[in-house]
C-alpha positions in Angstrom: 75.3 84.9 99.8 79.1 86.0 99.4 79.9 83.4 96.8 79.8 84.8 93.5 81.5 88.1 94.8 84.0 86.8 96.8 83.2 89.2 99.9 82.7 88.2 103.2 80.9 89.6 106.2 84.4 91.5 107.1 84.4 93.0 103.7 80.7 93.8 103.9 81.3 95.7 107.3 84.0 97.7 105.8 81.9 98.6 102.2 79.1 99.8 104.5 81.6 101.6 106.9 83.1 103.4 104.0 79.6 103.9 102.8 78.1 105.9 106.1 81.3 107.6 106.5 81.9 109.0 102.8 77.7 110.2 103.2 79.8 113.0 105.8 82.4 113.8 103.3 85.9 112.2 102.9 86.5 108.5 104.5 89.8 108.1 105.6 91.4 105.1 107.4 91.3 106.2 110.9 87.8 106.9 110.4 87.4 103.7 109.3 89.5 102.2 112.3 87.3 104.0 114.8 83.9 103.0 113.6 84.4 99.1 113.3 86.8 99.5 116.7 90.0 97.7 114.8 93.8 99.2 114.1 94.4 101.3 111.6 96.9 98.6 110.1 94.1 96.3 110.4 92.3 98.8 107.8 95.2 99.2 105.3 95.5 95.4 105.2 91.4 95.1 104.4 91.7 97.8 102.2 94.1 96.1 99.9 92.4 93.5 100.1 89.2 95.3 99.0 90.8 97.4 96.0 92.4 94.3 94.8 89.2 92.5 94.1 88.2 96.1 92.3 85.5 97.4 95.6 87.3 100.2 96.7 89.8 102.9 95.0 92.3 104.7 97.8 93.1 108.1 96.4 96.0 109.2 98.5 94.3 109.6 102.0 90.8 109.2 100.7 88.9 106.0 100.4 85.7 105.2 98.0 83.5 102.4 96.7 83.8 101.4 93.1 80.6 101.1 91.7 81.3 97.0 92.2 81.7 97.6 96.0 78.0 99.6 96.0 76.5 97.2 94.6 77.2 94.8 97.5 
């Protein structure tokens, strides 16, 4: 399921997390943190992970899915 996109069931729970939060307005990390119950370093480490493989873009405090990370 996750092989050809490189994304695991981690990075799936943050792309939907990001996706129900931005549905509100603006995602930031500590949103993020408090939905999946982790630390918010925890988030900035996923995140670069994320925007690295080109699923999310961090625009100062904001957080969005590239149209790559929608699609999964």
């Amino acid at each position: 399921r996750y092989e050809n996109t490189g994304a695991t069931e981690s990075s799936e729970d943050y792309l939907e997390a990001i996706l129900v939060i931005r549905a509100g307005g603006f995602c930031r990390n500590a949103d993020i943190a408090e939905r999946l119950g982790v630390t918010r370093p925890s988030v900035t480490k996923a995140l670069a992970g994320l925007s690295s493989r080109s699923l999310v873009e961090v625009a100062g405090r904001d957080v969005r899915l590239t149209p790559e990370g929608r699609c999964l």
